[in-house]
matplotlib code that plots the C-alpha trace (Angstrom):
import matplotlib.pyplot as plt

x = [76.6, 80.0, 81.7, 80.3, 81.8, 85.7, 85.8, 84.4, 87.4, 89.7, 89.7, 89.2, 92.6, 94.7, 93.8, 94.7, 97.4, 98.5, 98.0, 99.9, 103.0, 103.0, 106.6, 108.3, 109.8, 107.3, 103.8, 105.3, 106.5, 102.9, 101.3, 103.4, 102.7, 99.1, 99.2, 101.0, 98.4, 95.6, 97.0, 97.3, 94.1, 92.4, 94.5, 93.0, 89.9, 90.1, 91.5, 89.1, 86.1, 84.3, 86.5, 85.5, 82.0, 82.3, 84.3, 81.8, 79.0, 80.9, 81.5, 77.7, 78.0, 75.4, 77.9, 81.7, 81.6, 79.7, 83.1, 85.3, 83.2, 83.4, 87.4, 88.2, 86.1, 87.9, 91.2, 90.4, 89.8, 93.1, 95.0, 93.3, 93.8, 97.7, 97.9, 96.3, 99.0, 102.0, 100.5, 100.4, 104.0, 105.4, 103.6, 105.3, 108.6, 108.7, 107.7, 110.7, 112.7, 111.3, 111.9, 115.1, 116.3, 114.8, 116.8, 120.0, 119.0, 118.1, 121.2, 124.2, 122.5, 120.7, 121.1, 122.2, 125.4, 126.0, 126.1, 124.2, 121.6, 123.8, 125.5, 121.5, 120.9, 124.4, 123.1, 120.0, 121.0]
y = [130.6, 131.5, 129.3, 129.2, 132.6, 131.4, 128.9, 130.6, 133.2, 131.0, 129.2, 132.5, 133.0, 130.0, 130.3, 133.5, 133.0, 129.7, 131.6, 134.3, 133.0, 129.3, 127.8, 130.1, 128.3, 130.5, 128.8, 125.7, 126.2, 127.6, 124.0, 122.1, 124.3, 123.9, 120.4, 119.9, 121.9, 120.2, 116.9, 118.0, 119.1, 116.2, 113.9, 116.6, 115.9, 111.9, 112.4, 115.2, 114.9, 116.9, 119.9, 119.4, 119.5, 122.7, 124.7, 123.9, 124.8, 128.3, 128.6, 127.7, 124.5, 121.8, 118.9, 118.3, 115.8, 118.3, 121.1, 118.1, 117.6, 121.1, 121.3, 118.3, 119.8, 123.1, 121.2, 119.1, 122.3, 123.9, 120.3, 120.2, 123.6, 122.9, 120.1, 121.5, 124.4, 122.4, 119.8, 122.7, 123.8, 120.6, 120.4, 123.4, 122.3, 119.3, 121.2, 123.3, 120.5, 119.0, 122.1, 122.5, 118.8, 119.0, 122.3, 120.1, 117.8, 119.9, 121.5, 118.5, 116.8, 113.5, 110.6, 108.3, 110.5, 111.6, 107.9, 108.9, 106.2, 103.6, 104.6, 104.8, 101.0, 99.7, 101.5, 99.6, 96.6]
z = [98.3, 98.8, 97.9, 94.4, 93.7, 95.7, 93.2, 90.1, 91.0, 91.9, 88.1, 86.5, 88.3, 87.7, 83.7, 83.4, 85.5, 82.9, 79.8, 80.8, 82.9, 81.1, 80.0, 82.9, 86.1, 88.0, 86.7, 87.3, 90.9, 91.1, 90.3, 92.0, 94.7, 94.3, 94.1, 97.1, 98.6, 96.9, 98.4, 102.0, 102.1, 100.9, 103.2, 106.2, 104.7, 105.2, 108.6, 110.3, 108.3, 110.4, 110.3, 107.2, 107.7, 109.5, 106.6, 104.5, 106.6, 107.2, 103.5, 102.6, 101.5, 103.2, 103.4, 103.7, 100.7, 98.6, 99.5, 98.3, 95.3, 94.2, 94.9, 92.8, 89.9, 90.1, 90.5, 87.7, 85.7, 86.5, 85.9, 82.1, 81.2, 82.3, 80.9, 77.7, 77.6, 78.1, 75.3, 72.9, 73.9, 73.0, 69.9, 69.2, 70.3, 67.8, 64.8, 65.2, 65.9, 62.6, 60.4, 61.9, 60.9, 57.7, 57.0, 58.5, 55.7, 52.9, 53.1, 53.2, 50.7, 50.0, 52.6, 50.0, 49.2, 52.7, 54.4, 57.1, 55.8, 56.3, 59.8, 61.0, 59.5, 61.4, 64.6, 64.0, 63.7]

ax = plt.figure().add_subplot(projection="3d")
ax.plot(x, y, z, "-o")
ax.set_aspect("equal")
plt.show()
């Protein structure tokens, strides 16, 4: 079928496409993009199902539900490994931020003799 090989390409794509452009303004301009698309498709989908029913016949594909079945899966796919990516980055993120503060603190000194200990109890309380 056809449309087994679009969609086989079409993931193959978008994670090599994530791995390789992920962080930048333009992989996430490409999501969005995708999900937008993603959207108005499946809101075409509710409202001429049988458009549907004929793409998916053209593609190979015996019913219009089975073509939606197979596009959620593959937009699943591209939403974890995303989501996965952007998971990692932040993990990332807060373990510089970490190092960083503890450098901040390991050089002026213990809390105790700085006072930041107490301003952060006041602003506490």
């Amino acid at each position: 079928m056809l449309i087994q090989y679009l969609l086989l390409i079409a993931v193959g794509w978008f994670l090599v496409f994530f791995l390789r452009h992920h962080g930048t303004t333009r992989a996430a301009a490409g999501a969005k993009l995708c999900f937008v698309a993603f959207v108005a498709f499946s809101v075409y989908a509710v409202l001429r199902p049988d458009d549907i029913s004929v793409l998916a016949h053209w593609l190979g594909v015996g019913r219009g539900t089975d073509l939606l079945v197979y596009g959620i899966a593959a937009g699943f796919a591209c939403a974890s490994i995303n989501t996965f990516l952007r998971f990692k980055e932040l993990e990332v993120r807060y373990a510089q931020l970490a190092r960083a503060m503890a450098l901040r603190d390991g050089t002026s000194g213990p809390l105790e003799e700085s006072g930041d200990l107490g301003q952060h109890a006041s602003d506490e309380a």
